[in-house]
Each structure stands twice: as structure tokens, then as C-alpha cells.
Backbone as JSON, one array per atom type, in Angstrom:
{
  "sequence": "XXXXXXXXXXXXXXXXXXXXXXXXXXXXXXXXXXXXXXXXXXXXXXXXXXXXXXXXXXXXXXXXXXXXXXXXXXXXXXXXXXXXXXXXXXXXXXXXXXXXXXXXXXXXXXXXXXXXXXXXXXXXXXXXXXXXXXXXXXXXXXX",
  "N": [[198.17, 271.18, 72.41], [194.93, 271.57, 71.38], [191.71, 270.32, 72.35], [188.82, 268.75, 72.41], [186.11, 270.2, 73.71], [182.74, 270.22, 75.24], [180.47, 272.65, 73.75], [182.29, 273.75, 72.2], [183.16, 274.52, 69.01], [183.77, 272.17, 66.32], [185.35, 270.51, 63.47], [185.32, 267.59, 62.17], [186.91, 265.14, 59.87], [185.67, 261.93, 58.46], [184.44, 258.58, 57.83], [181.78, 257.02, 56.97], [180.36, 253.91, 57.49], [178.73, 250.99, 57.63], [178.1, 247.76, 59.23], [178.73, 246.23, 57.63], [180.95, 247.19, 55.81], [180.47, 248.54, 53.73], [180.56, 251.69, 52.53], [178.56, 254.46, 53.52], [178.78, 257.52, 53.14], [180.9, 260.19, 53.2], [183.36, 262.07, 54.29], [185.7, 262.49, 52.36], [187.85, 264.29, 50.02], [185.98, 266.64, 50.68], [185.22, 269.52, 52.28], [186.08, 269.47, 55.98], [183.4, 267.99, 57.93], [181.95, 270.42, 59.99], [180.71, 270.82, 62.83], [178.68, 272.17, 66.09], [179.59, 271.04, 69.34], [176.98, 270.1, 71.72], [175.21, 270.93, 70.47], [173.52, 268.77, 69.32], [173.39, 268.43, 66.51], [174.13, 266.33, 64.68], [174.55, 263.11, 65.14], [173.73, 261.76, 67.89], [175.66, 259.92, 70.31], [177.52, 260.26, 68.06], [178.45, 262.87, 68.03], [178.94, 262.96, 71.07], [181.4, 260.9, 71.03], [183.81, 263.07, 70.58], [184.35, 264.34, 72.37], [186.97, 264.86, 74.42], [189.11, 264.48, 72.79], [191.68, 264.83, 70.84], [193.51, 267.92, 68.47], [193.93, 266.12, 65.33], [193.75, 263.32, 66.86], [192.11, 259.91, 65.97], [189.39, 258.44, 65.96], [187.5, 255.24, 65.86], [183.97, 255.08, 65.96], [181.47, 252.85, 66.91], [177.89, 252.73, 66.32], [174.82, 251.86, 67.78], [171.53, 250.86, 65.45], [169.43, 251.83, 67.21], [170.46, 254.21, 68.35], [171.24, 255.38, 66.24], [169.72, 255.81, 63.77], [167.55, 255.06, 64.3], [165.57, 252.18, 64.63], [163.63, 250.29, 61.66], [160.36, 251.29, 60.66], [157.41, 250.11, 60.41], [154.92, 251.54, 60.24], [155.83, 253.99, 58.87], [155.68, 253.36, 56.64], [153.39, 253.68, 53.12], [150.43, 253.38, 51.44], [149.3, 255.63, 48.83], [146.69, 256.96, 47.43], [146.9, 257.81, 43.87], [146.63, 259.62, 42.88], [146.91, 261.58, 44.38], [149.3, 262.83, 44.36], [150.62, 265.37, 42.52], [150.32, 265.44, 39.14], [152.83, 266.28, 37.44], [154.64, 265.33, 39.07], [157.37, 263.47, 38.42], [157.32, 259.93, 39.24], [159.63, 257.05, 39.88], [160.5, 253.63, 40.72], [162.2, 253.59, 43.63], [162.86, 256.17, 43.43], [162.81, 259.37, 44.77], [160.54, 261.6, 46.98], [159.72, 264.57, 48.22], [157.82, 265.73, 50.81], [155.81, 268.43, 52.63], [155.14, 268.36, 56.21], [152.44, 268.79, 58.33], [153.15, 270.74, 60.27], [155.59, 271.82, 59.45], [157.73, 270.4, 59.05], [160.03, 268.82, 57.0], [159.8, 265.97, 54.97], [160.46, 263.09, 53.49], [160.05, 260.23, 51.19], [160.88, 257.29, 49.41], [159.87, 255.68, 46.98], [158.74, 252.74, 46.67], [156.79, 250.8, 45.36], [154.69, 250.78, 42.25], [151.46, 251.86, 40.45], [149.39, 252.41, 38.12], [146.91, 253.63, 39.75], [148.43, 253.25, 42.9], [150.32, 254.94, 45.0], [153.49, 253.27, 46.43], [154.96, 253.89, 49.31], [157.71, 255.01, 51.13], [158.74, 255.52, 54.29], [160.92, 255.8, 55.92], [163.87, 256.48, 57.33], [166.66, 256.19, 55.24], [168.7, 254.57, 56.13], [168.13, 253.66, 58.85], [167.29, 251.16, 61.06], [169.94, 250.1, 60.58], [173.07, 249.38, 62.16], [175.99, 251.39, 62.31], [179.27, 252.48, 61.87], [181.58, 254.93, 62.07], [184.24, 256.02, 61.33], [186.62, 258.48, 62.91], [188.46, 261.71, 62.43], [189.75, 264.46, 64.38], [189.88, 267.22, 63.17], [190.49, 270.01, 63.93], [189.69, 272.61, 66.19], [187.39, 275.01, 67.86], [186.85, 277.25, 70.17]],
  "CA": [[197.14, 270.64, 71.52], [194.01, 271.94, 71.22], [191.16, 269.63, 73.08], [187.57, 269.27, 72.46], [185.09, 270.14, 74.71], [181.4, 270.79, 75.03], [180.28, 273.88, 73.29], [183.17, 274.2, 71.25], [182.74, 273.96, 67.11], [184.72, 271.43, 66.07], [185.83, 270.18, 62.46], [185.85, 266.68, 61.52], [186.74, 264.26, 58.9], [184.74, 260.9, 58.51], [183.7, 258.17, 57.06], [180.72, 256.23, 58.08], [180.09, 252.45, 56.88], [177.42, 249.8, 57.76], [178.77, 246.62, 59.88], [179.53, 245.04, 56.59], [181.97, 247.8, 55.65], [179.7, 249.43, 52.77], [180.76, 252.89, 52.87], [177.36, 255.51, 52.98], [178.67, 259.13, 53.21], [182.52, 260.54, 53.94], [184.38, 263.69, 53.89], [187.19, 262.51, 51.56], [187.7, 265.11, 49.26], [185.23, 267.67, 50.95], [185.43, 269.98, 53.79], [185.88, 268.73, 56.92], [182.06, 268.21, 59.15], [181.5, 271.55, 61.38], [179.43, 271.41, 64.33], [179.1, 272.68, 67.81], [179.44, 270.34, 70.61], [175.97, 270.31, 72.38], [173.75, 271.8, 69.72], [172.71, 268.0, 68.81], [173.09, 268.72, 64.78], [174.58, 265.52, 64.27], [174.02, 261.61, 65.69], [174.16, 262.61, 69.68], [176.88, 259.06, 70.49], [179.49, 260.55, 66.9], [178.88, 264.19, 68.9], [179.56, 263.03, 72.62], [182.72, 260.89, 70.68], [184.25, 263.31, 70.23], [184.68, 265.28, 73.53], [187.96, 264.82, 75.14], [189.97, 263.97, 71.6], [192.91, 266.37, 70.64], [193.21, 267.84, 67.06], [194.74, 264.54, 64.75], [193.71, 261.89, 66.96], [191.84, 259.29, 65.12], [188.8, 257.03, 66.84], [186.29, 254.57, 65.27], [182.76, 254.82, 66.82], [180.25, 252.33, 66.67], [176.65, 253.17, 67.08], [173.91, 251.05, 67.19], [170.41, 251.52, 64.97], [168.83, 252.29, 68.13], [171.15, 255.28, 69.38], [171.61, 256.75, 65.22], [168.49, 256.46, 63.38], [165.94, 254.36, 64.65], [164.58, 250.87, 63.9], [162.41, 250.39, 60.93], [158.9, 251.19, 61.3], [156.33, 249.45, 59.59], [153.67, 252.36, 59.98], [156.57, 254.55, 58.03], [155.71, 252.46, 55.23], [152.31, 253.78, 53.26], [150.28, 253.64, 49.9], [148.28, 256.47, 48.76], [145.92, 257.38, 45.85], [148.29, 258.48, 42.59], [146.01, 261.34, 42.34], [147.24, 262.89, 45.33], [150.74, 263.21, 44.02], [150.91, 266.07, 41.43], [151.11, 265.07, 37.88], [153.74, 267.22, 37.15], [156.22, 265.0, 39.79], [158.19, 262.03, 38.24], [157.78, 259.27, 39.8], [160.02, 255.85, 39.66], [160.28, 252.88, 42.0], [163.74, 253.95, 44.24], [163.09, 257.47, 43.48], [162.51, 259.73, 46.31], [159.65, 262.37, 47.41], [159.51, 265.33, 49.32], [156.81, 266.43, 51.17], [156.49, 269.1, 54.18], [154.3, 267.83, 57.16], [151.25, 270.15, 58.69], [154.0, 271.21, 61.27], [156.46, 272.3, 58.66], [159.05, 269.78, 58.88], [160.14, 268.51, 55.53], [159.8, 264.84, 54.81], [161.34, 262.15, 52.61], [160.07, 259.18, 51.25], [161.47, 256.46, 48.85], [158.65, 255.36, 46.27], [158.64, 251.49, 46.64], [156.22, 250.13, 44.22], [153.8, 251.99, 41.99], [150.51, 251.08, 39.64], [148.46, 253.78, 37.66], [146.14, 254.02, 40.4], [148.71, 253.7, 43.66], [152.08, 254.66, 45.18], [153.72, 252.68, 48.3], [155.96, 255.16, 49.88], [158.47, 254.52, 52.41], [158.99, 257.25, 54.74], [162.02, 255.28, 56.77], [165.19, 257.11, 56.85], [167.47, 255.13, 54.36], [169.59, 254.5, 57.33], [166.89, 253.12, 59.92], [167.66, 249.43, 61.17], [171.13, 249.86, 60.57], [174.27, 249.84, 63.05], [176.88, 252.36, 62.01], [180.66, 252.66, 62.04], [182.05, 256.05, 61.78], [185.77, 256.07, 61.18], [186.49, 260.12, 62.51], [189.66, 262.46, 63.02], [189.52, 265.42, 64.71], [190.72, 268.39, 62.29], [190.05, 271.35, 64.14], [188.79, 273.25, 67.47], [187.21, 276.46, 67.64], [186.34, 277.57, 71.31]],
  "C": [[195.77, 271.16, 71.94], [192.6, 269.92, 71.69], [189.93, 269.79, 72.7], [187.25, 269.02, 73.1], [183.45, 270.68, 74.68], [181.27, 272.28, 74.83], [181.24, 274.35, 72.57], [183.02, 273.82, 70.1], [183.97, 273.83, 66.89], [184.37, 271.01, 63.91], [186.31, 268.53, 62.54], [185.67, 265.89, 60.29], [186.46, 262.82, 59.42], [184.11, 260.16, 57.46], [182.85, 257.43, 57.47], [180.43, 255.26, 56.87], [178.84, 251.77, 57.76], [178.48, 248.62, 58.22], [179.82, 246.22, 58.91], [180.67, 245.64, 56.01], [181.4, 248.38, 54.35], [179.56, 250.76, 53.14], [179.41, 253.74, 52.47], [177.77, 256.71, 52.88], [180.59, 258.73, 54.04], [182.97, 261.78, 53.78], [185.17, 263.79, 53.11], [186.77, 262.98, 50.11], [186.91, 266.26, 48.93], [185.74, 267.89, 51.56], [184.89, 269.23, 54.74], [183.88, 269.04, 57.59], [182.34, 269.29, 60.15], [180.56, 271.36, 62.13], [179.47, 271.6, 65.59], [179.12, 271.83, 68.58], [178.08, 270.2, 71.46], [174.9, 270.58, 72.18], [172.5, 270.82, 69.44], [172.59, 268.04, 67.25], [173.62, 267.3, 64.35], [173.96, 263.9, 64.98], [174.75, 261.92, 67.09], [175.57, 261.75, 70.22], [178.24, 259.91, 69.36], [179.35, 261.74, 67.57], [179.93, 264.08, 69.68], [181.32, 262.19, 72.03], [184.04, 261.64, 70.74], [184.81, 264.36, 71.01], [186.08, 264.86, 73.63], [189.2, 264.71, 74.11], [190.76, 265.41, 71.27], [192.69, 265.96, 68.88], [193.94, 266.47, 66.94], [194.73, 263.6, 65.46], [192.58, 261.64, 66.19], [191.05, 258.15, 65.91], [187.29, 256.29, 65.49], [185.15, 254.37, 66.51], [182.22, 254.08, 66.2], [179.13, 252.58, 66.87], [175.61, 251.98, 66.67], [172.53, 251.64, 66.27], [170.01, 252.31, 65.83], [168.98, 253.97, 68.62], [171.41, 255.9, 67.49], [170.28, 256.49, 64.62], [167.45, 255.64, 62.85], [165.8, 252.51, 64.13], [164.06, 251.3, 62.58], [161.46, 250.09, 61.05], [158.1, 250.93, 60.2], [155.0, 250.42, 59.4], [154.15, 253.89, 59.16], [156.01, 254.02, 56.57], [154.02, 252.76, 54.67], [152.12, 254.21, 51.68], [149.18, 254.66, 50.09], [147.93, 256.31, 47.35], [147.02, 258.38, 44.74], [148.09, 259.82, 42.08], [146.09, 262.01, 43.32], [148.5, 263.38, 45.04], [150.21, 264.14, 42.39], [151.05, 265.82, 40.31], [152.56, 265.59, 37.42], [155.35, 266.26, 37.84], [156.55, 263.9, 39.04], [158.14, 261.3, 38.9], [158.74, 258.39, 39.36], [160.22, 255.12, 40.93], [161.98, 253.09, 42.15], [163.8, 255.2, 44.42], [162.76, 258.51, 45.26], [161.78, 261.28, 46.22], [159.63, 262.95, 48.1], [158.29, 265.58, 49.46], [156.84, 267.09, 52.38], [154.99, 268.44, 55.06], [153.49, 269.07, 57.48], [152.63, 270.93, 59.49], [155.11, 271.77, 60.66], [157.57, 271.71, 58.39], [158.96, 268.77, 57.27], [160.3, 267.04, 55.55], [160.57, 263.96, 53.28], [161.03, 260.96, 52.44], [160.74, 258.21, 49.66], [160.09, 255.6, 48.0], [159.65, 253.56, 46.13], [158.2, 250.69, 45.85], [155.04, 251.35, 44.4], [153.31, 251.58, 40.36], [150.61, 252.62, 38.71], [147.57, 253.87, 38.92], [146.89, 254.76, 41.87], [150.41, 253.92, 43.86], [152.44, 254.06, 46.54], [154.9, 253.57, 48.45], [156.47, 254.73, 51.09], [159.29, 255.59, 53.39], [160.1, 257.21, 56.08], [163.19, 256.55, 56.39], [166.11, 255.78, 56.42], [168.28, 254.41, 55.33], [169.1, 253.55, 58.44], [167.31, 251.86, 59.97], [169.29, 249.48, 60.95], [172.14, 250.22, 61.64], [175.19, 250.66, 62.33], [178.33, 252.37, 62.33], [181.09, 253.73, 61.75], [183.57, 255.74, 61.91], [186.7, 257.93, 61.39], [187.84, 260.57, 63.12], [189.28, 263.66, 63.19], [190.69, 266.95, 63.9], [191.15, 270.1, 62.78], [188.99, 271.65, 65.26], [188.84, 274.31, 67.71], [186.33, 276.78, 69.31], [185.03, 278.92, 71.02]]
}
């Protein structure tokens, strides 16, 4: 059997839920998740999971907010003038906003409430405050 280990790109399938068992994101009926062991591309605890596991075993991780993606931060949360947003963009309240930061990283917020004058923007990751359950099998190991 084939073994994973650090630095090896691995293949798995997954589904990841919320305590309450509200499924957010899964593989079923996509390709399996690729990523390398060590690179960090994924939530660092469902990575390190996943060391020592042979192809087709089958583990449920838990993670807490803390360790996948963050608390929610209250200074995430922010209204601006309606005339800094582009006419041209659509808004609606739920919808969601890109913008890239001075530094180039691309941002994401979640329009909250919104006048003619302002928008409240929520720049949490949808995810944030929540514990996590991943449900993952190991499909595949590529040394």
C-alpha cells in the first residue's frame, strides 16, 4: 500500500460539514483534492491528517475555528461611501465583492446591508468562527 508522507502529492476525497452536520463544500462527483504535503495549500491540521494514512483508509478530522479559518473579526466588518464602488458593479445584500489589496492579494467581501449613500461589507471568510468536520479518504499517492 502506498503511504503518505510529507512532500508527497496526494489525492483526496472529502466532505467538510459544520458541527451541526450542514455540509459546505465536497468532492462527490468531482475530482479528487490534489495537494502536496508541506506546501500549506490547504487547512495546515486536514494537511498534517493526512500523513501516515494508506491509499482507501477513511478518517474524520475535526478542526477547530481557531486552527481552520480564524475567529470572526469585528474590524473585518466595514461601511464605505457607495461612490467608491463602481457604478457599473451590482450590488445586493448577500452578494459578494472582490477587491485586490495595495499588496496584491485579492479580497472578498459579502455586502451586508446597503442604502443609496452606503455599503456595510463584511470581509470575514464565510467560514470564520466556525469548527469544521472533514470526512476524508485517501485516493491516491504520488511521491
Amino acid at each position: 500500500m502506498s503511504q503518505a508522507n510529507d512532500g508527497d502529492t496526494v489525492k483526496i476525497h472529502y466532505t467538510g460539514k459544520l458541527t451541526d452536520g450542514t455540509v459546505f463544500d465536497s468532492s462527490e462527483g468531482r475530482d479528487p483534492l490534489e495537494f502536496k504535503i508541506g506546501e500549506k495549500n490547504i487547512i495546515p491540521e486536514l494537511e498534517a491528517s493526512v500523513i501516515g494514512m494508506n491509499v482507501g483508509d477513511k478518517a474524520t478530522v475535526e478542526i477547530t475555528a481557531e486552527n481552520a479559518y480564524g475567529p470572526r473579526v469585528d474590524e473585518a466588518i466595514q461601511t464605505v461611501e457607495r461612490s467608491v464602488i463602481p457604478p457599473e458593479v451590482e450590488l445586493a445584500v448577500g452578494g459578494q465583492l472582490q477587491a485586490t489589496a495595495p499588496n496584491g492579494q485579492d479580497l472578498v467581501f459579502v455586502v451586508m446591508e446597503m442604502n443609496d449613500e452606503t455599503v456595510t461589507l463584511d470581509g470575514n471568510h464565510p467560514l470564520a468562527g466556525q469548527d469544521l468536520v472533514f470526512d476524508i479518504e485517501l485516493v491516491e499517492v504520488a511521491a
